[in-house]
C-alpha positions in Angstrom: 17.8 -62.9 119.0 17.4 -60.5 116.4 20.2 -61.2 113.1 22.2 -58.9 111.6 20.8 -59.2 108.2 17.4 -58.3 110.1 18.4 -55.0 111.3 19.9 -54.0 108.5 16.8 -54.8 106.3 14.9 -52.8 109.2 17.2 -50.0 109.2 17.0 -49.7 105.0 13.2 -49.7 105.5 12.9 -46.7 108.0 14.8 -44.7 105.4 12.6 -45.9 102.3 15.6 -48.3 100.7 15.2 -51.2 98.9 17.6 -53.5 101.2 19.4 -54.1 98.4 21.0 -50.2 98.4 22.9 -51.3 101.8 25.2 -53.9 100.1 28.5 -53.5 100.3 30.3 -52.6 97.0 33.6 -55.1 96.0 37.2 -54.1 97.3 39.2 -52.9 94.2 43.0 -53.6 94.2 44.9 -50.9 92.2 48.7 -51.4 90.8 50.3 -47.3 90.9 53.1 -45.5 90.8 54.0 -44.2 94.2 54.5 -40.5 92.4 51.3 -40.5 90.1 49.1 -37.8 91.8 46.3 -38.4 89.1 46.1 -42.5 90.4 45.5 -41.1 93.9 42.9 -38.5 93.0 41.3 -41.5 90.7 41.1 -43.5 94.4 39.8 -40.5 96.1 36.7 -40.7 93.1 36.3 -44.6 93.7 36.0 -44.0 97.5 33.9 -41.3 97.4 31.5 -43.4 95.3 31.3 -46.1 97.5 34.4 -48.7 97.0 36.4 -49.9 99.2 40.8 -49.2 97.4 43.6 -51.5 98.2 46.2 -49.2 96.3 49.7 -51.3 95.7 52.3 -48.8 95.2 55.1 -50.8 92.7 57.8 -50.1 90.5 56.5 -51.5 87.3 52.4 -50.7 87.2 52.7 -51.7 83.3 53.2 -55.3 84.5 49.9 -55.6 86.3 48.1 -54.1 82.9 49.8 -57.5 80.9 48.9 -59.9 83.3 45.1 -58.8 83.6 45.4 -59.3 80.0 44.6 -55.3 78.8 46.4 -54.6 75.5 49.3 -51.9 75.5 47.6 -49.9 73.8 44.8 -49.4 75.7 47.3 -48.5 78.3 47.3 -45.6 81.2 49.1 -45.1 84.4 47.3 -47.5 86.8 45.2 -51.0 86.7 42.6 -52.2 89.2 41.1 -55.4 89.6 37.5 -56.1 91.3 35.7 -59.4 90.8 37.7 -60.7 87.7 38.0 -57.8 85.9 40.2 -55.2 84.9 40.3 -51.6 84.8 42.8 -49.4 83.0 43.2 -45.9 83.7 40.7 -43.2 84.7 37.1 -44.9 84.5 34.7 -43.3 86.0 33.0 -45.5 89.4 29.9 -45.4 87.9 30.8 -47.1 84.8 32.6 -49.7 87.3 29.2 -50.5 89.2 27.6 -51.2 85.9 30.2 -53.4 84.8 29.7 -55.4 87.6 25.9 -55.6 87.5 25.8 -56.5 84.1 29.0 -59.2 84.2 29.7 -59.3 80.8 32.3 -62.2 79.5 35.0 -59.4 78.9 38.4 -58.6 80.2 37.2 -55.6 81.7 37.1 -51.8 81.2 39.4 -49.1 80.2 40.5 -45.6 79.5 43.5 -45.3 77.3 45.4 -42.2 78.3 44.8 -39.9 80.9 42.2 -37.3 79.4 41.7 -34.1 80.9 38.0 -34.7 82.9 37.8 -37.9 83.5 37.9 -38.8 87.5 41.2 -38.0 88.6 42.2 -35.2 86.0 39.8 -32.9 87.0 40.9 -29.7 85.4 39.9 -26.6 83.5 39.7 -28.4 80.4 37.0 -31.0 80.0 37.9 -33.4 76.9 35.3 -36.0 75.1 36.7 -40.0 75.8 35.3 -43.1 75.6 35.4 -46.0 78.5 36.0 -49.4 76.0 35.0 -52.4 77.3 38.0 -54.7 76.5 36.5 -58.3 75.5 38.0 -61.6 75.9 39.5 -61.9 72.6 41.3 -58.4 73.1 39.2 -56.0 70.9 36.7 -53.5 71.9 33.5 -51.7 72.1 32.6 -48.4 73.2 30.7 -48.9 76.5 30.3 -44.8 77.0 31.2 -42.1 75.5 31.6 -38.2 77.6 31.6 -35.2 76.2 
């Protein structure tokens, strides 16, 4: 009887994959508005780059930010969570799967704000941010910058 796991590692073969590419990515659980546009076209960027979105529409999305432990001020419109960590506001997938190969003791990642060209506010204006990595202790550290 030929296991799952087998055919999968076959099938990854044929195409030239390292097995490795076929693993599913985490679910991510995200506390919105049920109004905010940007949180859904935020989803639309995590899905299209592989992640499976729970998205918890509630009254109060500032709540869910507090308990994950992200500082106000760090704030934006929505929060996930994936595999104990955070992420506030509009960061972008691939900063998420690095995060979560590299597991760093931290809170988790964020993007204070909602600038114009980060995922979810696409637009004709492109501004420069930085995605923080929020540590335990509450401070932070640039962990990329976009122009």
């Amino acid at each position: 009887m030929i296991k799952h796991y087998m055919l999968r590692g076959a099938f990854a073969a044929m195409l030239g994959l390292p097995t490795f590419a076929m693993a599913a990515l985490p679910v991510i659980e995200v506390y919105k508005s049920a109004s905010c546009g940007c949180c859904s076209e935020w989803i639309k960027h995590l899905e299209a780059n592989g992640f499976t979105v729970r998205a918890k529409n509630v009254e109060m999305p500032a709540q869910y930010r507090k308990l994950a432990g992200i500082p106000d001020a760090l704030g934006s419109c929505h929060t996930g969570l994936v595999n104990g960590y955070a992420i506030e506001g509009h960061v972008p997938a691939s900063d998420i799967k690095q995060l979560l190969r590299e597991k760093p003791k931290a809170k988790g990642l964020a993007v204070p704000a909602m600038p114009m060209g980060s995922p979810g506010m696409e637009g004709p204006r492109k501004d420069a941010y930085d995605v923080l990595l929020v540590k335990n202790n509450g401070s932070t550290a640039v962990y990329k910058h976009y122009q």
